[in-house]
C-alpha positions as CSV (number, residue, x, y, z in Angstrom):
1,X,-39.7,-14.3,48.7
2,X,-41.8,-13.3,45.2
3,X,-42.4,-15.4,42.6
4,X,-39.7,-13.8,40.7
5,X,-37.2,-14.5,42.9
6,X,-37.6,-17.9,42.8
7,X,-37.4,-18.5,39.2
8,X,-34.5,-20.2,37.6
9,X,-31.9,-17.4,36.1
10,X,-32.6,-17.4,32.4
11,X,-29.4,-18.2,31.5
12,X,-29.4,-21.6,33.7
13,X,-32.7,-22.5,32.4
14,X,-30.6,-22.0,28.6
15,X,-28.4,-24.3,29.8
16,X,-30.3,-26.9,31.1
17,X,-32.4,-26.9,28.2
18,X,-29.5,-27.1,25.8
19,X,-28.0,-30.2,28.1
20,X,-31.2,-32.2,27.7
21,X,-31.5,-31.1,24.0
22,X,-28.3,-32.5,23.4
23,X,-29.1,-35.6,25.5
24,X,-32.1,-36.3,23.1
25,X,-30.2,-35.6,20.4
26,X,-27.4,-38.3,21.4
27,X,-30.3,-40.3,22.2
28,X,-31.8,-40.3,18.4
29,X,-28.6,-40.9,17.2
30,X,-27.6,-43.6,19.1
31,X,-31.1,-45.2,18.7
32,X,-30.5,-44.7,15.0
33,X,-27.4,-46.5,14.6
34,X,-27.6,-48.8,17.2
35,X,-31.3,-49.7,16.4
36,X,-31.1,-49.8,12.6
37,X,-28.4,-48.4,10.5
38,X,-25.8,-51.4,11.0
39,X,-28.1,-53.7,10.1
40,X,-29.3,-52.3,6.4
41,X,-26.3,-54.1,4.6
42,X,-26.9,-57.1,3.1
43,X,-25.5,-59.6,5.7
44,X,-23.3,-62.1,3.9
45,X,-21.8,-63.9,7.2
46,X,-22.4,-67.8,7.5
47,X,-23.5,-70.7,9.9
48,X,-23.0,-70.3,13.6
49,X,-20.8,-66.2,13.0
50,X,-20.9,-62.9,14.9
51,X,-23.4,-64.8,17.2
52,X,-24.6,-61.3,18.9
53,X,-25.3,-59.5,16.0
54,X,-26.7,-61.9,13.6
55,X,-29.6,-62.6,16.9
56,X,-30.7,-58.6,16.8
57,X,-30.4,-58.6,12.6
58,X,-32.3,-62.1,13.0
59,X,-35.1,-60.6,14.7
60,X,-35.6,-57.6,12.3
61,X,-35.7,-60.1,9.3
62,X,-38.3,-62.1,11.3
63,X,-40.4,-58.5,11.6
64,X,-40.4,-57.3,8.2
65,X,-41.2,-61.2,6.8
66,X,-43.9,-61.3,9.3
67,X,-45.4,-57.9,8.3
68,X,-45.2,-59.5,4.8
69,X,-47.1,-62.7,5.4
70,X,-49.2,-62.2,8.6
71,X,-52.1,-64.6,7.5
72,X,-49.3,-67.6,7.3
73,X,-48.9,-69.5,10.2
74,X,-45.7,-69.0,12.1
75,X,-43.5,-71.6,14.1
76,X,-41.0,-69.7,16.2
77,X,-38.2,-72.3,17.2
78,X,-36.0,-70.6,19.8
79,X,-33.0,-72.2,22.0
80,X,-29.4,-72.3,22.3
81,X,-27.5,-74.0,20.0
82,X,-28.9,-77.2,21.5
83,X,-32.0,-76.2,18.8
84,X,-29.9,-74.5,16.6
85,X,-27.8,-77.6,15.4
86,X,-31.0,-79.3,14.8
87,X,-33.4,-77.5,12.7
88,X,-33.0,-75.7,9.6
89,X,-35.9,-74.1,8.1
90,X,-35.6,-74.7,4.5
91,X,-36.3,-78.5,5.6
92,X,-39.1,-77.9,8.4
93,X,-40.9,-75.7,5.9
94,X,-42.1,-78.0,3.1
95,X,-42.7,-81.0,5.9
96,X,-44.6,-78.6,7.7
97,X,-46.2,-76.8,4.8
98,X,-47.7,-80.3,3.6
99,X,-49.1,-81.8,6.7
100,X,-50.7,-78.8,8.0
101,X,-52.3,-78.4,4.7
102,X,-51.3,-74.8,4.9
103,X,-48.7,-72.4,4.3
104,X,-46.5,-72.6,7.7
105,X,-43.1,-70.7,8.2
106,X,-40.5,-72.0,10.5
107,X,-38.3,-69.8,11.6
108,X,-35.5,-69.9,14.5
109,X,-34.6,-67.0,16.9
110,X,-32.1,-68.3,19.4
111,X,-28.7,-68.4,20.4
112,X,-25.4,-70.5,21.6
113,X,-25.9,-70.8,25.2
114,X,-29.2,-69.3,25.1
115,X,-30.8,-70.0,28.7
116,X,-34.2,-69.7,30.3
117,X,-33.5,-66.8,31.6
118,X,-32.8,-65.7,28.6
119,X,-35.9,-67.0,27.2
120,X,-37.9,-65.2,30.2
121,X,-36.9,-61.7,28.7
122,X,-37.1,-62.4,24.9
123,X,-40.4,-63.8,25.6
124,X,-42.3,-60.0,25.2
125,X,-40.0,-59.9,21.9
126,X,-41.2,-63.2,20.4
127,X,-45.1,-62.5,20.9
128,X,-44.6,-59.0,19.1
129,X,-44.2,-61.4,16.1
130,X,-47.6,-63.1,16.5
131,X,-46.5,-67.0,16.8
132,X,-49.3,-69.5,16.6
133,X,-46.6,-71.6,18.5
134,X,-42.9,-71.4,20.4
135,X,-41.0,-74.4,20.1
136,X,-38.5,-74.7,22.6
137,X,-36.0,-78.2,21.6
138,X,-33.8,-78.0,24.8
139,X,-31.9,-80.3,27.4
140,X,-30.9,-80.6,30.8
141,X,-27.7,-78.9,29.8
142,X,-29.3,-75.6,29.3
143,X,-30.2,-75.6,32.6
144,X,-26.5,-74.7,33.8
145,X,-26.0,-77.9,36.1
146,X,-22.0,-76.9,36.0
147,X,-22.8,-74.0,37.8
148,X,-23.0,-76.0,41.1
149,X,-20.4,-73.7,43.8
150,X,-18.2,-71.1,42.8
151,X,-16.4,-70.2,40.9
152,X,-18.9,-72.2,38.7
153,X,-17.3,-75.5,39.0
154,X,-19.1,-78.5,39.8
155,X,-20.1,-80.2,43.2
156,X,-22.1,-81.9,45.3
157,X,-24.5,-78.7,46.5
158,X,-26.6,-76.4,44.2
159,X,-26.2,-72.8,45.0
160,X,-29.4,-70.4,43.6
161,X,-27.2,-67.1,44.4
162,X,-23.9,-68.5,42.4
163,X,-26.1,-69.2,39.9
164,X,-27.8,-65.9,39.7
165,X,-24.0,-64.4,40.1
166,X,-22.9,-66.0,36.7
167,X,-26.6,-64.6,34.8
168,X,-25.0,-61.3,35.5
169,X,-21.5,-61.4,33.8
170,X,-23.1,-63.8,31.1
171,X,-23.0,-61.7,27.3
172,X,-27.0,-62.4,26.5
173,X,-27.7,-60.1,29.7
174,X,-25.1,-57.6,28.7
175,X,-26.2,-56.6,25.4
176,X,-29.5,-58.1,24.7
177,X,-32.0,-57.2,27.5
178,X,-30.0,-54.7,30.7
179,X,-32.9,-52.4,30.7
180,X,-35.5,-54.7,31.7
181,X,-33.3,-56.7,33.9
182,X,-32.6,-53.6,36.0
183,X,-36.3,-52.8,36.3
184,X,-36.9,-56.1,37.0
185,X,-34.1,-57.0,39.9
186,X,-34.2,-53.6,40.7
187,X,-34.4,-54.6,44.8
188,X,-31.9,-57.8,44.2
189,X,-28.7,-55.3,42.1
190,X,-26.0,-53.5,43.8
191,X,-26.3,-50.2,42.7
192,X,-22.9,-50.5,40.7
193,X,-25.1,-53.5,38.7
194,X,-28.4,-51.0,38.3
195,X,-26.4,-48.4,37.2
196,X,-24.8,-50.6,34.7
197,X,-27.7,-52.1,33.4
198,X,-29.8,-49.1,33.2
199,X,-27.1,-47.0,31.3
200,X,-26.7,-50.5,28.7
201,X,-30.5,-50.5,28.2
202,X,-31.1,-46.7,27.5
203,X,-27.5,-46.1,25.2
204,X,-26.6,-48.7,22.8
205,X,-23.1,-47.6,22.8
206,X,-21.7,-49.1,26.0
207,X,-24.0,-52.0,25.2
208,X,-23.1,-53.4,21.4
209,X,-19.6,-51.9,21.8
210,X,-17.2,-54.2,19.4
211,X,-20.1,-56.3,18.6
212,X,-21.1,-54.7,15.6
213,X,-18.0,-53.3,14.3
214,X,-16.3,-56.3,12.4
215,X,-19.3,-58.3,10.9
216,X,-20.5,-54.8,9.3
217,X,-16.4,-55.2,7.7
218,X,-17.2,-58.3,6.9
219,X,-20.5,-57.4,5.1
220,X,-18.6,-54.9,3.5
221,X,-16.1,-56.4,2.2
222,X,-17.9,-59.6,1.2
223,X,-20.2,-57.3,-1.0
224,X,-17.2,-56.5,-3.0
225,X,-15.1,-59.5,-3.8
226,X,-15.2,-63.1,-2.7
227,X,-12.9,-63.2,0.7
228,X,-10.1,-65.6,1.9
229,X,-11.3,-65.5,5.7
230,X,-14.3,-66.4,7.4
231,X,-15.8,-68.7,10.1
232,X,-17.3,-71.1,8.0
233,X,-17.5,-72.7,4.1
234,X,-20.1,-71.4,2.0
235,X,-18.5,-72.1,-1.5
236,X,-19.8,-74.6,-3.7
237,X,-20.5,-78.3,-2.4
238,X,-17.0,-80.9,-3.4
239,X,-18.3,-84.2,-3.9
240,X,-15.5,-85.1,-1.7
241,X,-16.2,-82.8,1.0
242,X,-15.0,-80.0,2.9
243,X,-14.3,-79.7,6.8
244,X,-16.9,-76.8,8.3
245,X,-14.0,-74.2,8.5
246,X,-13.6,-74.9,4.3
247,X,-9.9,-77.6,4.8
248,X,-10.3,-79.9,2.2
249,X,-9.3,-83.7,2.5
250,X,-6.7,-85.1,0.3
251,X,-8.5,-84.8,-3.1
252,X,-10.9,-82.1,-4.8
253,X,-12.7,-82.2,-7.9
254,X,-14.6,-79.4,-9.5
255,X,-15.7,-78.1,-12.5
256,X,-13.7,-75.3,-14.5
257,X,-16.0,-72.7,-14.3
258,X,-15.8,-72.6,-10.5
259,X,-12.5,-71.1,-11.1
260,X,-12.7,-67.5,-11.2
261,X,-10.9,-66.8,-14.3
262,X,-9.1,-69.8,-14.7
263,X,-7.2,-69.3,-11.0
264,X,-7.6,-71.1,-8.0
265,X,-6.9,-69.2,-4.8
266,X,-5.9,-71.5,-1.4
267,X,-4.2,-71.6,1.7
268,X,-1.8,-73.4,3.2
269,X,-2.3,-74.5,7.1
270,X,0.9,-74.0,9.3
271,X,0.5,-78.0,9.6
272,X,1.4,-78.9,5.8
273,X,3.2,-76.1,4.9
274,X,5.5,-77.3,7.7
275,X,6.3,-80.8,6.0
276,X,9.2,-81.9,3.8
277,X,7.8,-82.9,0.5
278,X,4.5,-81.5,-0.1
279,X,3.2,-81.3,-3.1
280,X,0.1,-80.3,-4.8
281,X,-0.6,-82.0,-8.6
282,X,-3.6,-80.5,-10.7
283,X,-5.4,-83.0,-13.5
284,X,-8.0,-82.9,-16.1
285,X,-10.8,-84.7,-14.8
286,X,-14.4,-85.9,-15.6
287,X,-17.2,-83.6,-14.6
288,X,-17.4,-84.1,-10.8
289,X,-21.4,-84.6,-10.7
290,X,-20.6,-88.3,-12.0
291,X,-19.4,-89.3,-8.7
292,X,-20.9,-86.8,-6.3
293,X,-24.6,-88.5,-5.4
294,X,-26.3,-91.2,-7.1
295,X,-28.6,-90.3,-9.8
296,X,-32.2,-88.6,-8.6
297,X,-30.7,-87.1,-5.7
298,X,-28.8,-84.2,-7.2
299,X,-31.6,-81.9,-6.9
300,X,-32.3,-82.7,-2.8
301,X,-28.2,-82.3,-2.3
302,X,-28.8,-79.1,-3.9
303,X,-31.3,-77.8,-2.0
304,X,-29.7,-78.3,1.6
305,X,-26.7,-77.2,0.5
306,X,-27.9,-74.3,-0.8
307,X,-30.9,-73.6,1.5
308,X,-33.6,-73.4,-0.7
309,X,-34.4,-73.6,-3.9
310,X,-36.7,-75.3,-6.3
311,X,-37.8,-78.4,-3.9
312,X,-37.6,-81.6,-4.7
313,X,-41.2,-83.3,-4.9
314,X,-42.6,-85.8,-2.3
315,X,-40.4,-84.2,-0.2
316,X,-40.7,-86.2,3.4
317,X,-40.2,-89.1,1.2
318,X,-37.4,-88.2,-1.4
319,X,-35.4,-86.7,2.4
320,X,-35.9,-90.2,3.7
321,X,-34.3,-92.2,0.4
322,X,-31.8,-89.4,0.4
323,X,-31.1,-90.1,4.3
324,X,-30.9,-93.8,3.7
325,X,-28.2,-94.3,0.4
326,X,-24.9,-95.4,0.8
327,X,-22.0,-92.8,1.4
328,X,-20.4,-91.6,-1.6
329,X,-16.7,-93.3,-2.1
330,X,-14.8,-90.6,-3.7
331,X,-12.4,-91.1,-6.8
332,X,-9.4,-89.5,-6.5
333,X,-7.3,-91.9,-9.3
334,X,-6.0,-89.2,-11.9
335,X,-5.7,-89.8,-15.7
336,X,-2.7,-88.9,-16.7
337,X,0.0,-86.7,-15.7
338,X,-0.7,-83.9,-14.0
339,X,-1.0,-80.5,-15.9
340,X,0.3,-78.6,-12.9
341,X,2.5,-79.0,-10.0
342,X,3.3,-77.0,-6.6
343,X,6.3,-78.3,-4.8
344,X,6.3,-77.3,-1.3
345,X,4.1,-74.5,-1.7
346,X,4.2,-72.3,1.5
347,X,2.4,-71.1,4.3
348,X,-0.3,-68.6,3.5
349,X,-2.7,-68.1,0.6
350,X,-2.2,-68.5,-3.0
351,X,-3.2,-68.5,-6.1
352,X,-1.9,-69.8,-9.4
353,X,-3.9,-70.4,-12.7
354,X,-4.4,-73.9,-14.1
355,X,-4.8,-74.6,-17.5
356,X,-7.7,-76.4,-18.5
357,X,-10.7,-76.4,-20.9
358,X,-13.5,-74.1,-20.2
359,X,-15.9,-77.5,-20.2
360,X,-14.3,-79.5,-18.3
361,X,-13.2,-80.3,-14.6
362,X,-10.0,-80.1,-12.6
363,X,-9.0,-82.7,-10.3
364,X,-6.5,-81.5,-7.4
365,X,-4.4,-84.1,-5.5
366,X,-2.9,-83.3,-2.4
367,X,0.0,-85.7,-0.6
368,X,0.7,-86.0,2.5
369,X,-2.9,-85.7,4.0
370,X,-5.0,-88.2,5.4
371,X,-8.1,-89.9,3.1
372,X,-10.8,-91.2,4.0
373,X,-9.7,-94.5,4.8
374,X,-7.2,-93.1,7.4
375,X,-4.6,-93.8,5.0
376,X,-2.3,-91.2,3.2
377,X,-3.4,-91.0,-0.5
378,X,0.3,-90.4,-1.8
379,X,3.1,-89.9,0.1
380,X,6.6,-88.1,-1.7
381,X,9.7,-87.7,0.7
382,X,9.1,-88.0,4.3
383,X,6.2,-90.4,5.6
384,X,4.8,-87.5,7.7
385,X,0.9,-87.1,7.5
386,X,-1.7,-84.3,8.3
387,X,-5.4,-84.8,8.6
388,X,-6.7,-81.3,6.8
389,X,-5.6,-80.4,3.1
390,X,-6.0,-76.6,2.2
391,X,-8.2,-74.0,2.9
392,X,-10.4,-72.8,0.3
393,X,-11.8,-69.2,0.4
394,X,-15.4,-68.3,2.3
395,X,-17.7,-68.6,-1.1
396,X,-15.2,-70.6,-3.3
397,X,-16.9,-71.6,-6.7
398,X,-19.5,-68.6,-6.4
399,X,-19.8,-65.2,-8.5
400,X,-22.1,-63.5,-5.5
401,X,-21.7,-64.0,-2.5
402,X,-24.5,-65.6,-0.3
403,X,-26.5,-63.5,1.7
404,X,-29.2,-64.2,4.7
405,X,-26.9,-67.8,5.2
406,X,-26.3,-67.6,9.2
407,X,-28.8,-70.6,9.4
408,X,-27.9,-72.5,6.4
409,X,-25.8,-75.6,8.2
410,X,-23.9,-77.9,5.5
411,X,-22.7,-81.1,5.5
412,X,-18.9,-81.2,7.0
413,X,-16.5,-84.2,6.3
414,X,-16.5,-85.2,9.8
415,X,-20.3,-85.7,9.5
416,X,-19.4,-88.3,7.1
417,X,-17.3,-89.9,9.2
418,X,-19.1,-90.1,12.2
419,X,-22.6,-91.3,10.3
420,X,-20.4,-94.4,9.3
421,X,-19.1,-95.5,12.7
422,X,-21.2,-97.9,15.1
423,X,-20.4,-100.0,18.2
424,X,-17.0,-99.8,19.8
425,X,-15.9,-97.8,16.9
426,X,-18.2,-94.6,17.5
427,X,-17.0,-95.2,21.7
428,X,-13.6,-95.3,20.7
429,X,-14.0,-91.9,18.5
430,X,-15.7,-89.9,21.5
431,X,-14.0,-90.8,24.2
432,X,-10.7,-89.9,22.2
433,X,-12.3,-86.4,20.9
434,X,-14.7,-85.7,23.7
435,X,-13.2,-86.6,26.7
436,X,-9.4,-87.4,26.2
437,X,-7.4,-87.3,29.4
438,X,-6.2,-83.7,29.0
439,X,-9.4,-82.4,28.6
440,X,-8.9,-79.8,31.2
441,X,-5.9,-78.3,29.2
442,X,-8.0,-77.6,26.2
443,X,-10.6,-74.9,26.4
444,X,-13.0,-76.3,23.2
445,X,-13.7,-79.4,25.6
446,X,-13.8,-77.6,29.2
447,X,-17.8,-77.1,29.0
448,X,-18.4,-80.2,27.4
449,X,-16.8,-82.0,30.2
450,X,-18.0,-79.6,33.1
451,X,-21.4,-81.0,32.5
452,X,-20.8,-84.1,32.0
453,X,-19.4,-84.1,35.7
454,X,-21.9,-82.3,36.6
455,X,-24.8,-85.4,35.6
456,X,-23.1,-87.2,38.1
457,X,-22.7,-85.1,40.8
458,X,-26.3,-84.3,40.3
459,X,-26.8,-87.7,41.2
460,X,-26.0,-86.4,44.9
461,X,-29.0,-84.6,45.8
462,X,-31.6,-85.1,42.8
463,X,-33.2,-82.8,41.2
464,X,-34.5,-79.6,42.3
465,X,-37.1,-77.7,41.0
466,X,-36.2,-74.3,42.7
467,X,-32.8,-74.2,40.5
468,X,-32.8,-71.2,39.1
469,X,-32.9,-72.0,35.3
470,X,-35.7,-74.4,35.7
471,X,-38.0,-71.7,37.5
472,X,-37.2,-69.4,34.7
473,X,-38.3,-72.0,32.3
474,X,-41.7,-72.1,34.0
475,X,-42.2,-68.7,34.1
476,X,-40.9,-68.2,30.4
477,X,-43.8,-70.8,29.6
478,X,-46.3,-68.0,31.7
479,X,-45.1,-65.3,29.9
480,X,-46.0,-67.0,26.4
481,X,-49.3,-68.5,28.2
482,X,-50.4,-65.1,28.9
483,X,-49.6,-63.7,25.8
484,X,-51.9,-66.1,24.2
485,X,-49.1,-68.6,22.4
486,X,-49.0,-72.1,23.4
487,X,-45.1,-73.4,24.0
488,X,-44.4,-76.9,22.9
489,X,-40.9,-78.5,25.0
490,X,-38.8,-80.9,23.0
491,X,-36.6,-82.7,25.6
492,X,-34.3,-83.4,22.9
493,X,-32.2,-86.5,22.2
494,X,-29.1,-87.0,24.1
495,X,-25.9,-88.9,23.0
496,X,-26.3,-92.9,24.4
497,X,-22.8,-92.7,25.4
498,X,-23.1,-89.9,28.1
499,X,-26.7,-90.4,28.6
500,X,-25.7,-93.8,30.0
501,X,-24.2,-92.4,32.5
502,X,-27.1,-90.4,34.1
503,X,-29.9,-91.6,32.8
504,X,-29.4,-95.4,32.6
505,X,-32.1,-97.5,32.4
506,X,-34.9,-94.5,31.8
507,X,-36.6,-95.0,28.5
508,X,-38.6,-91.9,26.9
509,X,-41.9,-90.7,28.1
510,X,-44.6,-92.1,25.7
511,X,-47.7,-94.5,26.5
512,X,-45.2,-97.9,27.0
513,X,-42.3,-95.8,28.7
514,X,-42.2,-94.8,32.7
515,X,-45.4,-93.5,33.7
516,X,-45.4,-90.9,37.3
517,X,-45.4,-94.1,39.9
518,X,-41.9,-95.1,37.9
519,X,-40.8,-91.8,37.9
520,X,-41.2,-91.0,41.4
521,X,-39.6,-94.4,42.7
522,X,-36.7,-93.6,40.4
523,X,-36.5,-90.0,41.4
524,X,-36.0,-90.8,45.1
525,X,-33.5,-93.8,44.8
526,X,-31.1,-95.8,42.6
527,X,-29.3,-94.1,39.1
528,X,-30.7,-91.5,37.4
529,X,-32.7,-90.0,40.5
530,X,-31.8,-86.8,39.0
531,X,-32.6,-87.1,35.7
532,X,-36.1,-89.3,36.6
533,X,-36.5,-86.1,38.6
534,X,-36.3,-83.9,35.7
535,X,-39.0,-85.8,33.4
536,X,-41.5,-85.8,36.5
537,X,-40.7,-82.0,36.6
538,X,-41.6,-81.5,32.8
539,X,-44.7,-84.3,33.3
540,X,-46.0,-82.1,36.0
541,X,-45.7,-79.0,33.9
542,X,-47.8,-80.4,30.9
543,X,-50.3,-81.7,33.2
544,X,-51.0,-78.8,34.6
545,X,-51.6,-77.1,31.2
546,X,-47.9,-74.8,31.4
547,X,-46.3,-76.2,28.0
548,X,-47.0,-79.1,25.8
549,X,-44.0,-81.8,26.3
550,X,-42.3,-83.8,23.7
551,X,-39.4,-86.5,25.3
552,X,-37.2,-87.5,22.6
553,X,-33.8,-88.4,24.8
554,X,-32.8,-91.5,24.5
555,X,-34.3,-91.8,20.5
556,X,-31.1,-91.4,18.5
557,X,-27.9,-93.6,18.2
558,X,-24.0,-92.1,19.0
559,X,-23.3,-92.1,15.7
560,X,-26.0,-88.7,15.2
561,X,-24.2,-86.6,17.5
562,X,-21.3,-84.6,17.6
563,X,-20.7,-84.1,21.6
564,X,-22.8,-85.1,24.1
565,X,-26.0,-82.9,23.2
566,X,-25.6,-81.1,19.8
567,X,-26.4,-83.2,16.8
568,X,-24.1,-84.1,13.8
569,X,-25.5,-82.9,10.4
570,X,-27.5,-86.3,9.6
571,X,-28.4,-86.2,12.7
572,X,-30.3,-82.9,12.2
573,X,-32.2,-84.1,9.3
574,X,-33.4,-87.4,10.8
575,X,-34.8,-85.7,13.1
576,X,-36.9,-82.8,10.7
577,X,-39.6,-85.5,10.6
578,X,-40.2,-86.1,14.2
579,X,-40.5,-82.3,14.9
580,X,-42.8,-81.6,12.1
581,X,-45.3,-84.5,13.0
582,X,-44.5,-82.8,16.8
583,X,-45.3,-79.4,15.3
584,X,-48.4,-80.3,13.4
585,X,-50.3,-82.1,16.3
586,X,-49.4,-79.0,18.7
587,X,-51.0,-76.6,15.8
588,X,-54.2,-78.7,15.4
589,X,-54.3,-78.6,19.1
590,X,-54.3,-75.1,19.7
591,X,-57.5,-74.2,21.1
């Protein structure tokens, strides 16, 4: 047979080049969009939203600031939301800044839920942006102990290949990293998994799918107007406070000018809307600022409400007095009679103008709901109660709407609340919110309480260092190694009341707490075997040079915490001290 005959027909050829034109082209575009275009509007969504999407817009903010400043030194803090609920960067920066002596940027790539394995592939990711150090504030819980025999409940025997089973249905794998997965466990996947994953890693299509649509809506929209709906209260700060979700308490006061145009948009929850009587009564009132912090602090409660600003000088020391003053007691008494009055408004949003002076504040009384003191403020008609007032709209009180705010974290109501319980109070409050006795009918506790039964079960066997998560931790700690970036672990605090129950007795490692001989009896009998087991884990991978270890987990009281391993808002600012001394001595170290 010639050479001729063995060429491919021309018009084949045609074809096939056309195909893998068109492929390319498909390629660009989806590279394009995927890669870039939905993430050029100015992102307006707020604390702890579109979790998927704000991590890949997250990382390209943290490339273009590092092209911008690459002589500044960078602290990468990176976790689940284990780390996320306790750092924000507008406080680590100026602690850091002033210690090191140097211009230091903190800044925190992570994710809720965010595991090691996780970590292992974002690792290449994180030392494209040139960290002098990776600070990883984790727990025991991000090591997946619920995942203990299928389907993923807890037990008395580990199982490495259940484990690996849930890494593969888990949304980090899905849309962040398939590609390298599938060239990694290339000889472990079914080839219904490889095919997957490879497809997901070269087209973003399949991969983002609804993930991007609605919080490029939201951006949208929020570029326009001020919205009603959100995920979370980014409006201006009531001295009386606001639950996270933006539910007032039973009073809010505000100046005038908050009001856009004299009117004053809210909405009523199915919960008061629903009982016989309700009323809302607007007053004139004196400029809330009078009763909002004491004097001297105004300028720190602006600047971590806000996140950022002009800073407060001596700032370690004007956080600490800030920390320490006595909780605000809110004034709701009105002076005389109201100048506007909603009976039994309905369900829904609303808004109605109140007449005021331009100068001057409105005070807004709400009956019915709960106040501080756990009593009703007022109560009209039936003696019914609720424990949320109305809703206020996602940037109440501002003209623009905020923008880069995913990690700006603001004091909630409840954090009041909690902060001011101690002894059997705080108990009382966790085990009722925590770990009631139905827990297993209501899906916001299921996790919580999953692990929790699964320290004890732990208990069992002791820790294992061949569990799957903890093996990816090491090797996470290579990765960074080989790249040339040091990793400091922050075994963060836990909450005393479930720590107690499996890690009684074990104090932090430091030079008076359990040294290896301690840890090694209590690893191999009596309570906490497991968890004694975990610390000698973590001991043996700082001594042999892996990460640098920082054991923090029994240092806080309840009353910092929200669950059993996520701190409260105060909690979260006691603690920007410890990491910054943490973060400077790991810096000075570096060799």
């Amino acid at each position: 047979m010639t050479a001729e005959k063995r060429r491919i027909p021309r018009g084949l050829s045609g074809f096939i080049a056309a195909l893998l034109a068109l492929a390319a082209l498909v390629w660009g575009i989806d590279r394009l969009f995927y890669g870039s275009l939905i993430f050029l509007q100015e992102n307006h969504s707020g604390w702890d939203s579109y979790r998927w999407y704000n991590f890949e817009s997250r990382y390209r903010d943290l490339e273009r600031e590092r092209g911008r400043y690459p002589d500044d030194l960078l602290v990468l803090i990176t976790g689940s939301s284990i780390a996320k609920y306790s750092v924000q960067e507008h406080v680590l920066d100026p602690l850091l800044s002033g210690a090191a002596g140097r211009r230091v940027r903190v800044r925190f790539w992570g994710h809720a839920a965010a595991s090691p394995t996780d970590l292992y592939y974002y690792a290449p990711r994180m030392l494209a942006l040139r960290p002098d150090l990776v600070v990883y504030i984790s727990g025991p819980a991000d090591l997946d102990l619920e995942r203990y025999v299928p389907p993923w409940e807890v037990g008395p025997a580990y199982d490495n290949e259940m484990a690996r089973a849930f890494v593969l249905i888990r949304h980090p794998l899905q849309i962040n990293y398939p590609g390298a997965f599938a060239l990694d466990q290339v000889d472990r996947l079914s080839m219904e998994d490889l095919a997957r994953f490879s497809l997901h890693g070269i087209i973003g299509g399949p991969r983002f799918r609804d993930q991007w649509w609605e919080p490029n809506v939201f951006n949208w929209r929020a570029g326009r107007r001020v919205l009603r709906g959100y995920l979370n209260y980014q409006g201006v700060q009531l001295p009386e406070g606001t639950y996270r979700e933006g539910h007032t308490v039973s009073c809010l006061s505000f100046s005038y000018a908050a009001l856009d145009q004299g009117e004053f948009t809210f909405e009523v929850p199915p919960a008061l809307a629903a009982v016989p009587g309700f009323r809302i009564d607007f007053f004139r009132a004196d400029p809330p600022e009078q009763h909002s912090v004491p004097d001297g602090f105004a300028m720190m409660r602006d600047y971590l409400w806000n996140g950022g600003g002009e800073q407060p000088e001596n700032f370690r020391a004007t956080l600490g007095a800030y920390l320490k003053r006595p909780d605000v007691s809110r004034d709701c008494r009105a002076v005389g009679a109201p100048v506007l009055s909603l009976e039994q408004p309905g369900l829904g949003w609303h808004t109605v103008s109140v007449p005021g002076p331009q100068d001057g504040a409105v005070l807004v009384g709400l009956t019915h709901v709960l106040s501080d003191s756990g009593a009703p403020l007022s109560v009209s008609g039936d003696s019914i109660v609720v424990g949320r007032g109305l809703r206020l709209p996602a940037q109440f009180g501002l003209r623009t709407p905020r923008t880069r705010d995913i990690l700006v974290r603001r004091a909630g109501w409840y954090d009041r609340q909690l902060r001011a319980l101690s002894g059997n109070a705080i108990v009382q409050e966790y085990e009722t919110r925590v770990q009631p006795g139905d827990w297993k009918e209501r899906e916001e506790l299921l996790q919580l309480n999953r692990i929790r039964l699964a320290h004890y079960h732990a208990e069992f066997h002791g820790f294992q260092e061949s569990m799957l998560q903890f093996k990816r931790f090491a090797l996470f700690a290579d990765r960074l190694n080989a790249g040339g970036t040091r990793l400091l672990f922050v075994n963060n605090p836990e909450n005393p009341i479930s720590l107690d129950d499996y890690a009684s007795g074990l104090t932090r490692l430091s030079p008076v707490g359990p040294g290896r001989a301690e840890l090694e009896r209590r690893a191999n009998q009596g309570p906490a075997r497991w968890y004694a087991g975990y610390l000698l884990a973590l001991l043996e991978l700082e001594e042999t040079g892996r990460i640098g270890l920082l054991d923090l987990h029994d240092l806080l009281p309840a009353n910092r915490f929200q669950d059993p391993h996520h701190l409260n808002y105060y909690g979260m600012l006691e603690m920007a001290p410890v990491y910054a001394d943490a973060i400077v001595d790991a810096l000075q170290d570096r060799p």
